[in-house]
N, C-alpha and C positions, 0 to 999 in steps of 0.2 A: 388704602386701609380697608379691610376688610369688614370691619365691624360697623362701618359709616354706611360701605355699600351694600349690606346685609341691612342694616334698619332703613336707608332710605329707598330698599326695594319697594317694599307694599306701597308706599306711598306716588312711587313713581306708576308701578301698575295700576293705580287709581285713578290716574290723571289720566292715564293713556284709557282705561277704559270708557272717563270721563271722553276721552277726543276722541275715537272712536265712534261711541253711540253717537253724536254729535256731527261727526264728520270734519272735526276741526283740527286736524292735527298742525295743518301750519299754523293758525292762531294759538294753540297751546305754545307751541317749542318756542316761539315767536315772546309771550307772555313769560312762559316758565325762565327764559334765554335773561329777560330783562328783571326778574324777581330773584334767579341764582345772580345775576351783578348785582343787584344792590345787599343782598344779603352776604354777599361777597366780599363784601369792603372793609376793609380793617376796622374801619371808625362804625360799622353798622357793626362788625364783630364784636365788639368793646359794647356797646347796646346790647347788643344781644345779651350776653354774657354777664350783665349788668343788673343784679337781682333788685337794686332800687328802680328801675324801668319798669312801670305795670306792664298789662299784655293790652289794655288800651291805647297807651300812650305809644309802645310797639307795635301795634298795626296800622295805628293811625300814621306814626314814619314812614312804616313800608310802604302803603298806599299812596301816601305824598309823592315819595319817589320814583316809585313806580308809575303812578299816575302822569308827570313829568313825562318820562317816553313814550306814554300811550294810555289810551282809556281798558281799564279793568272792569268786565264785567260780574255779577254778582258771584258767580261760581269760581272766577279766581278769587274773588275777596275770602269767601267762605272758605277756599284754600289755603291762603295764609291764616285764617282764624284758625280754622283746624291745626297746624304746623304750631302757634306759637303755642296754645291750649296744650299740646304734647310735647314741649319746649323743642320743638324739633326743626325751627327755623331755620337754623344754621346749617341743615344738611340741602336747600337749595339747590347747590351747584351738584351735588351727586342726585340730586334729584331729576333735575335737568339734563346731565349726564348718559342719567338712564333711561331717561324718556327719549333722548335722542337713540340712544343705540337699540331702544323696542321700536320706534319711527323706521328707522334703517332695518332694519331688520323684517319689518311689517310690509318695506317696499322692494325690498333686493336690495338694500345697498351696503357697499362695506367702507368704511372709509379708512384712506390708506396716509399715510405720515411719510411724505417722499422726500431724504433729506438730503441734498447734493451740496459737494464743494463745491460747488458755482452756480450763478443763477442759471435757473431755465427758461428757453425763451416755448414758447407756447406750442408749436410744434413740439418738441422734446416731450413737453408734460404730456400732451396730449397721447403720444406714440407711446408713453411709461402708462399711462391710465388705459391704454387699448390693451396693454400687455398683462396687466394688472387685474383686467377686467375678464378677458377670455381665461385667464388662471382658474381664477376664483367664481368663476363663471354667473355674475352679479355686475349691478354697476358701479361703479368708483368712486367716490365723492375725494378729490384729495386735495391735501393740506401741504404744500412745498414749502422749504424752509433751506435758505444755506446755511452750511455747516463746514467752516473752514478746516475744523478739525479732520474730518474726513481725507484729506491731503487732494484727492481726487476720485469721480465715480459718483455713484449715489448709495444710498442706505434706505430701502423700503418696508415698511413695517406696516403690517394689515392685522389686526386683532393682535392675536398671541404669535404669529408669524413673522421673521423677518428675514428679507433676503437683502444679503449684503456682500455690493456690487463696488464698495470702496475701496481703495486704496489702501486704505490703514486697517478695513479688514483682512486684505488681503496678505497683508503684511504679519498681522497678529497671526492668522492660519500659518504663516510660513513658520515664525516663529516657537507655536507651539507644536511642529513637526519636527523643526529640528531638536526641540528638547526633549523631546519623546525617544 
């Protein structure tokens, strides 16, 4: 959605400024990673969303929660102050989103979505993330997933690219040759 990942830009380039001057970028992604779950959750959604809920009584859940998986220092707190103050809580996970892909971006990294009919054993990935890597000439963070649909092959997708090495694409290209 367009309009989500338009208004939770600035925001997301604020944290990352914030991690930056700081030097804390794993501690942010790490923070922001467990603040987009909890904000994430159906039942926090319904809160959120919930014009009888003050904005104290909602911060003070988030904090709870988040506190749970780890201690929040004052500049994440004043983060979610800021967020609910702009009713903008709910946009968390594209916050987080984008803070990871200004991270990657900040470091060389691209991360790729490598989806095969069948599992890979680690070699395999490894040889796909070498191949992936000299491409795109950056390093790899990837994400493997089976995909039975795929019949056989893999299906890799790097940003707005994707090369597709499956079966059932290969199939679909036959397909739409011959009806051409």
């Amino acid at each position: 959605m367009a309009e989500t990942a338009t208004i939770a830009r600035p925001y997301a380039e604020a944290v990352f400024g914030l991690a930056d001057k700081a030097g804390a970028f794993a501690q942010w992604q790490k923070m922001l990673a467990t603040m987009a779950q909890v904000a994430g959750n159906p039942e926090m959604q319904a809160c959120i969303s919930d014009p009888n809920v003050g904005d104290k009584a909602l911060y003070d859940l988030v904090i709870a929660l988040c506190k749970d998986k780890e201690d929040f220092p004052i500049e994440a707190r004043n983060f979610v102050r800021v967020l609910i103050a702009n009713g903008r809580l709910a946009l968390l996970p594209e916050i987080y989103a984008q803070f990871a892909a200004l991270k990657n971006e900040r470091e060389g990294v691209v991360e790729a979505e490598i989806r095969s009919a069948f599992p890979l054993d680690n070699a395999q990935v490894n040889g796909l993330v070498a191949d992936i890597s000299r491409r795109f000439k950056r390093r790899v963070q990837p994400r493997v997933t089976v995909d039975k649909d795929l019949i056989g092959g893999a299906r890799i997708t790097v940003g707005d690219e994707v090369i597709d090495g499956s079966v059932r694409g290969k199939l679909e290209g036959m397909a739409a040759a011959l009806k051409s």
